[in-house]
Gaussian input, Z-matrix of N, CA and C with variables (Angstrom, degrees):
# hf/3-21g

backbone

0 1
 N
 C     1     B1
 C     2     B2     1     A1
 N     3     B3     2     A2     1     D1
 C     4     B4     3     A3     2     D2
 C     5     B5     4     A4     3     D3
 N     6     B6     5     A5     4     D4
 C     7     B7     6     A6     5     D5
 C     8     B8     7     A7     6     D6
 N     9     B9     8     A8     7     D7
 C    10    B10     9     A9     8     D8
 C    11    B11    10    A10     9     D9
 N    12    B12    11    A11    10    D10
 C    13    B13    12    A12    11    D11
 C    14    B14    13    A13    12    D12
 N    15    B15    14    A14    13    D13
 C    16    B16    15    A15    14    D14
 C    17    B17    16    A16    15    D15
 N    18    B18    17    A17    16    D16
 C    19    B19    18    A18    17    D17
 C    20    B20    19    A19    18    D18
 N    21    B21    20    A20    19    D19
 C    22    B22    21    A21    20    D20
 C    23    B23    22    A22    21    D21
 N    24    B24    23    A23    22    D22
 C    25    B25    24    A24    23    D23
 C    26    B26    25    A25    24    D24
 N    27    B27    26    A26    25    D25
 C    28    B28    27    A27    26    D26
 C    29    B29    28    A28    27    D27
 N    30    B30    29    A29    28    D28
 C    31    B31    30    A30    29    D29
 C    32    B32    31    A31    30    D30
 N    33    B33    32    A32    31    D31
 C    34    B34    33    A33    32    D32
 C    35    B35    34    A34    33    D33
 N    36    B36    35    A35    34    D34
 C    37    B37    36    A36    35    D35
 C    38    B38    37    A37    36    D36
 N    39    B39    38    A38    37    D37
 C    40    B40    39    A39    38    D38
 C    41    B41    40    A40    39    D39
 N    42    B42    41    A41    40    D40
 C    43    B43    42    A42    41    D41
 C    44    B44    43    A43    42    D42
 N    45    B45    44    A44    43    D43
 C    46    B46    45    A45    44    D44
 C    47    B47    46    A46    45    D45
 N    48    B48    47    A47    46    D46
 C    49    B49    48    A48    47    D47
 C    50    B50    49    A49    48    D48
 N    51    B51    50    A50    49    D49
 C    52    B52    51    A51    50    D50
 C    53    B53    52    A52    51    D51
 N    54    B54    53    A53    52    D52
 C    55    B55    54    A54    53    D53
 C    56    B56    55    A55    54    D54
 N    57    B57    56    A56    55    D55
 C    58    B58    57    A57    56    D56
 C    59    B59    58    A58    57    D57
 N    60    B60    59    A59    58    D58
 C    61    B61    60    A60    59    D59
 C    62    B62    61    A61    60    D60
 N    63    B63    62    A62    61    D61
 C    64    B64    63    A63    62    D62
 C    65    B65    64    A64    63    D63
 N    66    B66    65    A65    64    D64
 C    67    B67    66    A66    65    D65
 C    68    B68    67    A67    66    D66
 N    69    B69    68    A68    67    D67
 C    70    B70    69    A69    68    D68
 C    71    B71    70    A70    69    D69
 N    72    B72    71    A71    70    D70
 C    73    B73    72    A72    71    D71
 C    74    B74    73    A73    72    D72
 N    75    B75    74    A74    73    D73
 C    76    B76    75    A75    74    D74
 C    77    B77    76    A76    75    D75
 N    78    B78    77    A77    76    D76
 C    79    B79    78    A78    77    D77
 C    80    B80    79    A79    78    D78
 N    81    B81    80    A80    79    D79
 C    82    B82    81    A81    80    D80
 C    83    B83    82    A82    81    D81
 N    84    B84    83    A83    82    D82
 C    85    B85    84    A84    83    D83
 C    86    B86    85    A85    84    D84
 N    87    B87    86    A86    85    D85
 C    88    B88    87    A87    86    D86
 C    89    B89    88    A88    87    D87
 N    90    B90    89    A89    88    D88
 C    91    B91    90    A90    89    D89
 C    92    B92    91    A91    90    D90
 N    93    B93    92    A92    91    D91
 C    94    B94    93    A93    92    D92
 C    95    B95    94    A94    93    D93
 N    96    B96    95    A95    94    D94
 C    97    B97    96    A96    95    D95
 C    98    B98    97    A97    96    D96
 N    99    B99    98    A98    97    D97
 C   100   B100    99    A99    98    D98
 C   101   B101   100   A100    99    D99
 N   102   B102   101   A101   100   D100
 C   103   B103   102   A102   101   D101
 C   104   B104   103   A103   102   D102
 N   105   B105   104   A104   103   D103
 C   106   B106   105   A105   104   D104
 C   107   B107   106   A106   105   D105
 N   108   B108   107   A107   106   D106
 C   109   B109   108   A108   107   D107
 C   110   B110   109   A109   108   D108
 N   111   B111   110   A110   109   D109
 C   112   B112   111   A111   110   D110
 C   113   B113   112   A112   111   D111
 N   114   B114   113   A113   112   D112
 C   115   B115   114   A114   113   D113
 C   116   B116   115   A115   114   D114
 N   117   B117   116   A116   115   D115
 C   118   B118   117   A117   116   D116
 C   119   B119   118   A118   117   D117
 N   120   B120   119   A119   118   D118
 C   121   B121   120   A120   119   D119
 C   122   B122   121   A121   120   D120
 N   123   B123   122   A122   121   D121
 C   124   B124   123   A123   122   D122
 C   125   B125   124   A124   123   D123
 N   126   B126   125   A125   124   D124
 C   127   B127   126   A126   125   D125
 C   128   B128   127   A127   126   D126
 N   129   B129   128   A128   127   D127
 C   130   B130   129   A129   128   D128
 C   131   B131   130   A130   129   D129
 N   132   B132   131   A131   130   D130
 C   133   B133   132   A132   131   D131
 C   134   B134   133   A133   132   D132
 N   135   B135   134   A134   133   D133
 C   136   B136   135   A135   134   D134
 C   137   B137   136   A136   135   D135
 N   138   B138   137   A137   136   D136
 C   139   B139   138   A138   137   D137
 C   140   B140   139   A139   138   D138
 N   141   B141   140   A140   139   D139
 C   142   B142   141   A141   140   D140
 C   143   B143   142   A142   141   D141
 N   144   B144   143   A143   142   D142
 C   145   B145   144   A144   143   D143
 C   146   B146   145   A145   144   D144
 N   147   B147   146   A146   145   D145
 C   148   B148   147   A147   146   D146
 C   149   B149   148   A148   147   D147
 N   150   B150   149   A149   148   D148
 C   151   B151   150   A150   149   D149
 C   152   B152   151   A151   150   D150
 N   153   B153   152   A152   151   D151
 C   154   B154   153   A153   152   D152
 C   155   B155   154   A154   153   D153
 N   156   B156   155   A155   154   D154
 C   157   B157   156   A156   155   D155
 C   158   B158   157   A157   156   D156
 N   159   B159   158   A158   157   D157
 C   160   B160   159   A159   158   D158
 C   161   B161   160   A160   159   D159
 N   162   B162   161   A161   160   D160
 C   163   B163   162   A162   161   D161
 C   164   B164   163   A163   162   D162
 N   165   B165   164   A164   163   D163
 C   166   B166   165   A165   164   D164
 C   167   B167   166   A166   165   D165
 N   168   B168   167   A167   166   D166
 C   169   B169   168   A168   167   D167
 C   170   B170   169   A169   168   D168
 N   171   B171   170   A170   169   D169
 C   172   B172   171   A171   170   D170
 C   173   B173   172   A172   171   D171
 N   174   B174   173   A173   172   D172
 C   175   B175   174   A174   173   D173
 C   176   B176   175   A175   174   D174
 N   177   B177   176   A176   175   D175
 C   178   B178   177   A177   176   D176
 C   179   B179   178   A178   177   D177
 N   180   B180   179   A179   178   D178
 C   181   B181   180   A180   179   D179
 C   182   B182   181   A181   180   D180
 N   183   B183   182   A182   181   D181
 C   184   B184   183   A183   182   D182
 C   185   B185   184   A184   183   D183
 N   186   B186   185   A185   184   D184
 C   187   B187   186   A186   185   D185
 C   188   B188   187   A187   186   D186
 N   189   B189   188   A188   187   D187
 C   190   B190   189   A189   188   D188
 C   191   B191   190   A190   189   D189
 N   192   B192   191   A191   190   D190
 C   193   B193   192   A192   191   D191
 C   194   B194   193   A193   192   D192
 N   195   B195   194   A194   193   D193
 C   196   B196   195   A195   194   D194
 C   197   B197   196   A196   195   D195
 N   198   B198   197   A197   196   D196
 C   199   B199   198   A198   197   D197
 C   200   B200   199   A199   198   D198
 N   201   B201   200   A200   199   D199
 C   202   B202   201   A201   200   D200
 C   203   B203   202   A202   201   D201
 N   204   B204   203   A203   202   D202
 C   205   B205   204   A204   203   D203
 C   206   B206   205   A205   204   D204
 N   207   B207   206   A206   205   D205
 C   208   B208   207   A207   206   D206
 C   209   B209   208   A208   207   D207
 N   210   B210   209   A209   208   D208
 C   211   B211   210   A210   209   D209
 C   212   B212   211   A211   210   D210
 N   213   B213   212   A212   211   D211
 C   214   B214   213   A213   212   D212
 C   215   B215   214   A214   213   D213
 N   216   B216   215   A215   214   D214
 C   217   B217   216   A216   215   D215
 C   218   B218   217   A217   216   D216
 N   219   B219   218   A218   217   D217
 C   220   B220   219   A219   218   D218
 C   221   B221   220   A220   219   D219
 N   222   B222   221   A221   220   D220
 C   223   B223   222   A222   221   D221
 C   224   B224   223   A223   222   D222
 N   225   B225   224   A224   223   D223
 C   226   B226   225   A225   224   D224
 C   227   B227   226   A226   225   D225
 N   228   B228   227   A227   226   D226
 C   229   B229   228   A228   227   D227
 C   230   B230   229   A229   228   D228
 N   231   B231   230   A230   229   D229
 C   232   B232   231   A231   230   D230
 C   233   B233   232   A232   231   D231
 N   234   B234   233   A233   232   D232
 C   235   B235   234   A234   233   D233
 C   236   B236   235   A235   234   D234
 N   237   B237   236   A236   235   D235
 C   238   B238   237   A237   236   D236
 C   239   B239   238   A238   237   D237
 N   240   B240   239   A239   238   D238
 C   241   B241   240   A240   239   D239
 C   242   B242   241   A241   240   D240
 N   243   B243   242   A242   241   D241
 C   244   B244   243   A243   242   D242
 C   245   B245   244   A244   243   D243
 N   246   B246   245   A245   244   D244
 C   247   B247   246   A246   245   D245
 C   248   B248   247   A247   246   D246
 N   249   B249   248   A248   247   D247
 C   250   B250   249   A249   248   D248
 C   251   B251   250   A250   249   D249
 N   252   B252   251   A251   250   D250
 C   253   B253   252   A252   251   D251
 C   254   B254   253   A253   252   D252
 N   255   B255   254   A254   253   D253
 C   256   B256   255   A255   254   D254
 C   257   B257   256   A256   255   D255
 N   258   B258   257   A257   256   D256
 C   259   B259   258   A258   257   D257
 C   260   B260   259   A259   258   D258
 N   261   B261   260   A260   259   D259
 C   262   B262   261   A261   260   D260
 C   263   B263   262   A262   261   D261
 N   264   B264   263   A263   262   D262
 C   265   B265   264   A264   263   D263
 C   266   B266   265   A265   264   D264

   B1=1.4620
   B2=1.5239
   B3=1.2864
   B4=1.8127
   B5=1.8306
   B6=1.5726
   B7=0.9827
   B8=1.1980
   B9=1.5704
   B10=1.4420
   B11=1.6311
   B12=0.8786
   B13=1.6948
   B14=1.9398
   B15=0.9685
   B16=1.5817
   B17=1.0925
   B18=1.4243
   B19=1.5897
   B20=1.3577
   B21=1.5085
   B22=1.3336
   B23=2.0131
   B24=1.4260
   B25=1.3966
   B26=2.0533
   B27=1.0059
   B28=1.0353
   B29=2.2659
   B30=1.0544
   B31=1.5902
   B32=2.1339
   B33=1.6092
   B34=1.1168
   B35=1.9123
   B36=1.1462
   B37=1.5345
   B38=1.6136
   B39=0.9466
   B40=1.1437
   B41=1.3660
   B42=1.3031
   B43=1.8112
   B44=1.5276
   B45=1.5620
   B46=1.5995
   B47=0.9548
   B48=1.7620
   B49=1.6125
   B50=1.3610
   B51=1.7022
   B52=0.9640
   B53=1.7692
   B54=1.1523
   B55=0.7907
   B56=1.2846
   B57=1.7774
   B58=1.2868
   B59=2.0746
   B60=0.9597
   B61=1.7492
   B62=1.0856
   B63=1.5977
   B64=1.0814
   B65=1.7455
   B66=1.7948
   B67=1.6392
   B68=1.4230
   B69=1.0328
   B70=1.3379
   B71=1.7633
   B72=1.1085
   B73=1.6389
   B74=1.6461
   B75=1.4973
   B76=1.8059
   B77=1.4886
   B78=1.7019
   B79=1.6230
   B80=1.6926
   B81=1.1248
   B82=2.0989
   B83=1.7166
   B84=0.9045
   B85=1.8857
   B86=1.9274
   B87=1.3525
   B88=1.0320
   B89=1.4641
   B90=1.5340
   B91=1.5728
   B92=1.6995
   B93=1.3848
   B94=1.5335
   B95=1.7370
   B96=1.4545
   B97=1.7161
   B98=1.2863
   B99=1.9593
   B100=1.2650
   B101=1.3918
   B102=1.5833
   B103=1.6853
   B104=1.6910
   B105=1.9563
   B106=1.2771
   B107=1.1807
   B108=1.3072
   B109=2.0183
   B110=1.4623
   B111=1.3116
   B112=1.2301
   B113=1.7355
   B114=1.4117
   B115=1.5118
   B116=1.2407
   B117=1.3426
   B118=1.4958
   B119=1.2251
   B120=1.4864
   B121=1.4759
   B122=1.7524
   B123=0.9480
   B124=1.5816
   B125=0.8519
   B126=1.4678
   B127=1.5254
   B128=1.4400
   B129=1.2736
   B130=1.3119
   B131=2.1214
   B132=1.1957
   B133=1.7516
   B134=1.7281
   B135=1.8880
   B136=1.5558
   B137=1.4779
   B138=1.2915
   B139=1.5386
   B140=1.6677
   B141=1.8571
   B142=1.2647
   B143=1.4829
   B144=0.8727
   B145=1.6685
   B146=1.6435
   B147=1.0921
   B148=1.4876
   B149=1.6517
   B150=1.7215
   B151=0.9160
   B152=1.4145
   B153=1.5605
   B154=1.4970
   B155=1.1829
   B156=1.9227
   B157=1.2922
   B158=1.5052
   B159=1.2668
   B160=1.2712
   B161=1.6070
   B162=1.5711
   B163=1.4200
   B164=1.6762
   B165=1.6062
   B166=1.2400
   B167=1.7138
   B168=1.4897
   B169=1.6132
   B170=1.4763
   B171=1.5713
   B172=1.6420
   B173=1.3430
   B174=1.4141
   B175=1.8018
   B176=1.3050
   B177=1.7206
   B178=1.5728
   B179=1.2079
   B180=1.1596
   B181=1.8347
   B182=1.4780
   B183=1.3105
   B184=1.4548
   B185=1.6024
   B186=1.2460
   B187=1.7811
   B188=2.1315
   B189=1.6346
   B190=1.6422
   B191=1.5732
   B192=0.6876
   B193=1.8037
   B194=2.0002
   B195=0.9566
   B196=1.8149
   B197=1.8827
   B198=1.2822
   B199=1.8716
   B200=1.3496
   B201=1.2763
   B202=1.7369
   B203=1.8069
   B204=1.6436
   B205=1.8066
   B206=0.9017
   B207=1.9736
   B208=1.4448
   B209=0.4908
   B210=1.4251
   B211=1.4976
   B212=1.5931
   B213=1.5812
   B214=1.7159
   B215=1.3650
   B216=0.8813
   B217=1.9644
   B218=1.2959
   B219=0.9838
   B220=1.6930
   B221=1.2436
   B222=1.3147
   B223=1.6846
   B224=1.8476
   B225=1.1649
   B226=1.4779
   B227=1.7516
   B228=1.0599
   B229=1.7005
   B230=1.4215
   B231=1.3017
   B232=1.6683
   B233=1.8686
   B234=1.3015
   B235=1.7841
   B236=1.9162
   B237=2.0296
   B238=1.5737
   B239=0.8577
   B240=1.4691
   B241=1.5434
   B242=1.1503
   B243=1.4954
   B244=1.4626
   B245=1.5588
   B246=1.1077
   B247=1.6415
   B248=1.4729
   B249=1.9249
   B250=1.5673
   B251=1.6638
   B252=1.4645
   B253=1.2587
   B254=1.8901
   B255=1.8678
   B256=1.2854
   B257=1.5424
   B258=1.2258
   B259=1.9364
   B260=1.3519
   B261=1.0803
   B262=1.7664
   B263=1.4685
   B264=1.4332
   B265=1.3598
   B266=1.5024
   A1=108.50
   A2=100.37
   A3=105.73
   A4=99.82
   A5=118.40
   A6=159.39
   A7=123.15
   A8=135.94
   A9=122.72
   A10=99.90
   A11=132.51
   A12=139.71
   A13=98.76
   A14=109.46
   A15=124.32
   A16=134.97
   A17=132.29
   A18=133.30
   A19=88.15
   A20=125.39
   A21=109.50
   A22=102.15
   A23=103.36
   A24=118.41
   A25=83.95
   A26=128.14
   A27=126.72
   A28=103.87
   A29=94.98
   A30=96.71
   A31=97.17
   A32=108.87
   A33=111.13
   A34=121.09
   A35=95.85
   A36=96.76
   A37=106.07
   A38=152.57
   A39=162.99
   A40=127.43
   A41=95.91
   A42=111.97
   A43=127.47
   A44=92.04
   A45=95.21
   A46=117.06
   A47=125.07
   A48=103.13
   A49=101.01
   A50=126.56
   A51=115.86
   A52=142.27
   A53=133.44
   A54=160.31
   A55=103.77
   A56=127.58
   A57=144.32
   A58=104.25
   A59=98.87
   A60=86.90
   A61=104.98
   A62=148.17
   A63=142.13
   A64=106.47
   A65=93.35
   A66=95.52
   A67=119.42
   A68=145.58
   A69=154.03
   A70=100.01
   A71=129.16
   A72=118.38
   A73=117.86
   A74=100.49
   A75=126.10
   A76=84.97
   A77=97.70
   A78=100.14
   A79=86.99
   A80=93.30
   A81=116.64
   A82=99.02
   A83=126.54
   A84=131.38
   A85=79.81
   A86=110.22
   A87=106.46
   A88=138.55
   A89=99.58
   A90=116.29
   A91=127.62
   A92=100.37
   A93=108.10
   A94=110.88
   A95=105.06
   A96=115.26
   A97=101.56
   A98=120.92
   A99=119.43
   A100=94.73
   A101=149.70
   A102=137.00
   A103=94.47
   A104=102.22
   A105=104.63
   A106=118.21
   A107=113.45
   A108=125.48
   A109=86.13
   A110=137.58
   A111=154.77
   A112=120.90
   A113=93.13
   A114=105.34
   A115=129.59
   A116=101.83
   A117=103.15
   A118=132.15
   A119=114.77
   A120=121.36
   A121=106.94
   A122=99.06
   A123=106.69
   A124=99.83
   A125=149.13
   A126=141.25
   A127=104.77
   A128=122.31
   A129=103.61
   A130=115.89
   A131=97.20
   A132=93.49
   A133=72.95
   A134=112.71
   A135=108.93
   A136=110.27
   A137=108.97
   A138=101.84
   A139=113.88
   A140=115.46
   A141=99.03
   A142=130.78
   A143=120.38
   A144=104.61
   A145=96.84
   A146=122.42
   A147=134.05
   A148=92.37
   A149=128.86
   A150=121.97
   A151=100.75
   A152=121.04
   A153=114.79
   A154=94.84
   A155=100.23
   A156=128.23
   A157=96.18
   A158=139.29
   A159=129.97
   A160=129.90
   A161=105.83
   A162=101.56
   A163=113.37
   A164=95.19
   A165=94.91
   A166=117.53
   A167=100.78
   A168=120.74
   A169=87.52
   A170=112.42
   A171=128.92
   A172=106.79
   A173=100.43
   A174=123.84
   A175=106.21
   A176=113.08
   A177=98.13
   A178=104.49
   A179=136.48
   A180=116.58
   A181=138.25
   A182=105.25
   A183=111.35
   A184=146.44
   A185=116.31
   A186=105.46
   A187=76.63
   A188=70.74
   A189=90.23
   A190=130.48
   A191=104.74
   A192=111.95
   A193=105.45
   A194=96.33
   A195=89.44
   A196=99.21
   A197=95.55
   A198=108.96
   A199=103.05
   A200=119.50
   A201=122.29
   A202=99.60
   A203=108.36
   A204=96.82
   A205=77.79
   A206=158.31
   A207=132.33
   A208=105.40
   A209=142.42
   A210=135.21
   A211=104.32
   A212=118.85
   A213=116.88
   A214=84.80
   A215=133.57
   A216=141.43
   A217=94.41
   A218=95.41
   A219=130.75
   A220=123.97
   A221=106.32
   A222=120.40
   A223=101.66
   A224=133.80
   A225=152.78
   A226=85.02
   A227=110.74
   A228=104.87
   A229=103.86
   A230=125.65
   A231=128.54
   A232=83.62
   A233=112.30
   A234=105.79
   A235=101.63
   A236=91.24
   A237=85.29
   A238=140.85
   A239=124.19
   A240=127.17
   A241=113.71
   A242=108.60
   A243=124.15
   A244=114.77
   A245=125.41
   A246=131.25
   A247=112.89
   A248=113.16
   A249=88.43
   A250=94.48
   A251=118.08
   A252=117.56
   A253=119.36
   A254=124.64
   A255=83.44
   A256=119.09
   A257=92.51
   A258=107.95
   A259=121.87
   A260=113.45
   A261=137.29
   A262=114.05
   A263=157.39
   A264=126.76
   A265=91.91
   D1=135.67
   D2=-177.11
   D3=-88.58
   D4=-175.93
   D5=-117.95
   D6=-174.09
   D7=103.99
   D8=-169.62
   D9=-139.14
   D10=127.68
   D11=-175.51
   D12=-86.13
   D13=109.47
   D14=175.15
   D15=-122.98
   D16=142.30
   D17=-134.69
   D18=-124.29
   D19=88.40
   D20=-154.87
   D21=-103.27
   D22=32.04
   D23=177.06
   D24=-89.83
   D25=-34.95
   D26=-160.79
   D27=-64.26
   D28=-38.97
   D29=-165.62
   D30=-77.55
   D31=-32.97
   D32=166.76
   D33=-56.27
   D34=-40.61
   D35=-178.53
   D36=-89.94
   D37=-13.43
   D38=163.22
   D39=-58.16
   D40=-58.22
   D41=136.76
   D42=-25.61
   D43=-69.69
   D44=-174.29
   D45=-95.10
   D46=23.74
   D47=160.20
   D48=-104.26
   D49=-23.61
   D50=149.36
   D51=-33.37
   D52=-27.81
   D53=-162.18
   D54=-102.30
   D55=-71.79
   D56=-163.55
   D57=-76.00
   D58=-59.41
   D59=-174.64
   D60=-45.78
   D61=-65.54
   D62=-135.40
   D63=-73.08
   D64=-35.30
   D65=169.00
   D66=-71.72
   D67=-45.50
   D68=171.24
   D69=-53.90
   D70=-35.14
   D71=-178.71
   D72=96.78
   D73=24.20
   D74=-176.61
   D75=-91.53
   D76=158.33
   D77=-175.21
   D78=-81.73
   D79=-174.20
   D80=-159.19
   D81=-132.89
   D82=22.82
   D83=-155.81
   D84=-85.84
   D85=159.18
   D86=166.20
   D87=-77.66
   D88=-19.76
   D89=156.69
   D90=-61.54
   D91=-51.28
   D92=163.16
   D93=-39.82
   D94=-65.62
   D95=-171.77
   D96=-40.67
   D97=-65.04
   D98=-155.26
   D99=-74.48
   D100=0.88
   D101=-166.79
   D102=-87.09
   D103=-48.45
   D104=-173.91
   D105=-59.48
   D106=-52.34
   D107=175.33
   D108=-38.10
   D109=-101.04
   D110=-158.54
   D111=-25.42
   D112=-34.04
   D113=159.36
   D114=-86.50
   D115=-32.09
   D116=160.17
   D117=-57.48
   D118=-45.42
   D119=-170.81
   D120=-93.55
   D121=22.98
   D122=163.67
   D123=-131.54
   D124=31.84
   D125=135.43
   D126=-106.94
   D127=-39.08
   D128=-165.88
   D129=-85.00
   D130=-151.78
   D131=-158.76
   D132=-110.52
   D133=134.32
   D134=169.00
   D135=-85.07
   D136=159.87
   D137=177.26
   D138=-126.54
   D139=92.16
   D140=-158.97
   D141=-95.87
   D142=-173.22
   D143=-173.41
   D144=-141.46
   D145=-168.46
   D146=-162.47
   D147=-155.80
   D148=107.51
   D149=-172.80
   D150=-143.77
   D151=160.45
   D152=-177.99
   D153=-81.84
   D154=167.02
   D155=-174.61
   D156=-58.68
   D157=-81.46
   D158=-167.06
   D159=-59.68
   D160=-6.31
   D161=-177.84
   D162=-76.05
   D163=156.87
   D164=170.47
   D165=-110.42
   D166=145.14
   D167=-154.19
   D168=-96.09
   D169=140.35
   D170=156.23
   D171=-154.12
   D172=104.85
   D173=169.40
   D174=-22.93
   D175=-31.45
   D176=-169.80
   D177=-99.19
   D178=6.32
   D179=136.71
   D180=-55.27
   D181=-53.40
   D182=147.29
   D183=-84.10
   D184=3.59
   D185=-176.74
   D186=-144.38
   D187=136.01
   D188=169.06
   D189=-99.68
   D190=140.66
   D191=-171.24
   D192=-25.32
   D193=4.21
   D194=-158.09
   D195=-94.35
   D196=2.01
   D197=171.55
   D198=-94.21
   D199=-30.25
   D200=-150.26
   D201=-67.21
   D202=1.38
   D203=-179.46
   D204=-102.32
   D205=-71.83
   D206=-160.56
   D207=-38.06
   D208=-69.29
   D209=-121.40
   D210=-91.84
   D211=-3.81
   D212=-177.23
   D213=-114.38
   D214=-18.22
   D215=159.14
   D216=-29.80
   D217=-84.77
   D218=-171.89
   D219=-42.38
   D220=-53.30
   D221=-179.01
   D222=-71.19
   D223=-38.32
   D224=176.98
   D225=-53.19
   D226=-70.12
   D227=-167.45
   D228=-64.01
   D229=-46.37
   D230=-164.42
   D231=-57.04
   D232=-44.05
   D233=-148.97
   D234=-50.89
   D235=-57.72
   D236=167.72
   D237=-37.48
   D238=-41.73
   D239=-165.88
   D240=-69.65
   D241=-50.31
   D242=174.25
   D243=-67.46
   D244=-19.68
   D245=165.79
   D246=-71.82
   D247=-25.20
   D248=-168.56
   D249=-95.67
   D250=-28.83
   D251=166.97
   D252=-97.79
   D253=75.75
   D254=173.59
   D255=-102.21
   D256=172.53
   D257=174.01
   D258=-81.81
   D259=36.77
   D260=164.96
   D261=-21.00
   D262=143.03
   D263=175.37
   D264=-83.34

């Protein structure tokens, strides 16, 4: 059985920009999502885990709601940045 090291802040924020742009009135393109995610998770702190190859990962086993204001902190600033410059094709 394999072994995979996973940043499982990643499926939490992924979530919520999904979720958050479309409410805020940020475009929703799939490029937009992954610029914001991407900015996000290079500000925030990752939180990794060590999980088998076949298991399945949910942030909300490990990280508790008490991130969920960075990380919409965060995504709010990523949205701007990426709104005044986006990478549109």
């Amino acid at each position: 059985m394999g072994y995979k090291l996973v940043n499982v802040m990643e499926d939490r924020v992924f979530r919520a920009v999904g979720d958050t742009l479309p409410q805020l009135g940020y475009c929703d393109c799939e490029r937009c999502k992954s610029d914001v995610a991407a900015y996000t998770l290079s500000r925030i702190k990752p939180y990794y885990i060590v999980a088998s190859e076949n298991e399945i990962i949910s942030s909300t086993t490990y990280i508790d709601s008490s991130y969920d204001t960075e990380i919409l902190q965060t995504i709010v600033q990523a949205a701007d940045v990426v709104s005044a410059k986006p990478n549109h094709d």
